[in-house]
N, C-alpha and C positions, 0 to 999 in steps of 0.2 A: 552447443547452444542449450540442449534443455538440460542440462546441466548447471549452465547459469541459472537456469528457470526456476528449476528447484531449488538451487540458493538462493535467491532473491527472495522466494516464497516463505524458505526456513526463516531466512534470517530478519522477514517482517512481523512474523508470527512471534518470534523469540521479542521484538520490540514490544510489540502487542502488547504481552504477555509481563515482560519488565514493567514498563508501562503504568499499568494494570494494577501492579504495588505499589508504586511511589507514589510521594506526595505531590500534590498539584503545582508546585513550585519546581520539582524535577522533571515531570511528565514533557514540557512540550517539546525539549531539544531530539529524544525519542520519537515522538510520534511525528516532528517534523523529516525527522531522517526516515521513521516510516512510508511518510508522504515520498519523499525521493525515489523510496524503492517500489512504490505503487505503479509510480511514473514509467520509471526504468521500465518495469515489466510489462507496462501498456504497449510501450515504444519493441519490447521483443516480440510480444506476440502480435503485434503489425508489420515488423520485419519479417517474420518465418511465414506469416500470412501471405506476403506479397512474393517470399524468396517460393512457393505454393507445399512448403512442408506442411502448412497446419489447411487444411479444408475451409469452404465457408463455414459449414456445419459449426464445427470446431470454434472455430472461430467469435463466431459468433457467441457459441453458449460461453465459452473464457473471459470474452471480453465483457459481458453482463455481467459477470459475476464480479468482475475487476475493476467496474465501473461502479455497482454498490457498495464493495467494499473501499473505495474509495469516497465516497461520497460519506458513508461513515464517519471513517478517519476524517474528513474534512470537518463533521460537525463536531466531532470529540475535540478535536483542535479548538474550535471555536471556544468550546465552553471551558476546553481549561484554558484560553486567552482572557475570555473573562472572568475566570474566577480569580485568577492572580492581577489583575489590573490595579493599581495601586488607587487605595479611594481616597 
């Protein structure tokens, strides 16, 4: 499992980061597959949470973090939906 975790981590970072270059016409199929793997990773660390692998403690500070960095991604999405909207 944490295994996964750290792939799912790596390989949202790497979209980040791709991302991050392109042009706004490229960006949102990335950052929405980013959005998938936010998810994913929400749904593992509520899994290992309840399987009692990761602590409240833990828990808790992960999921804060995974939940701004979500909310993030969520407004960056936003603004490159609007800047490609056809006027």
């Amino acid at each position: 499992m944490t295994i996964k975790i750290d792939s799912l981590l790596i390989d949202t970072l790497s979209l980040f980061f791709t991302a991050s270059r392109l042009n706004k016409n490229r960006k949102l199929p990335l950052l929405n597959s980013a959005s998938e793997k936010i998810d994913l990773l929400k749904f593992f660390l509520q899994f290992i949470w309840e399987l009692k692998v990761l602590d409240n403690k833990k828990y808790i500070l992960l999921s804060k973090d995974v939940i701004v960095v979500g909310k993030m991604l969520g407004n960056w999405i936003k603004s490159v939906e609007k800047q490609t909207l056809p006027k």
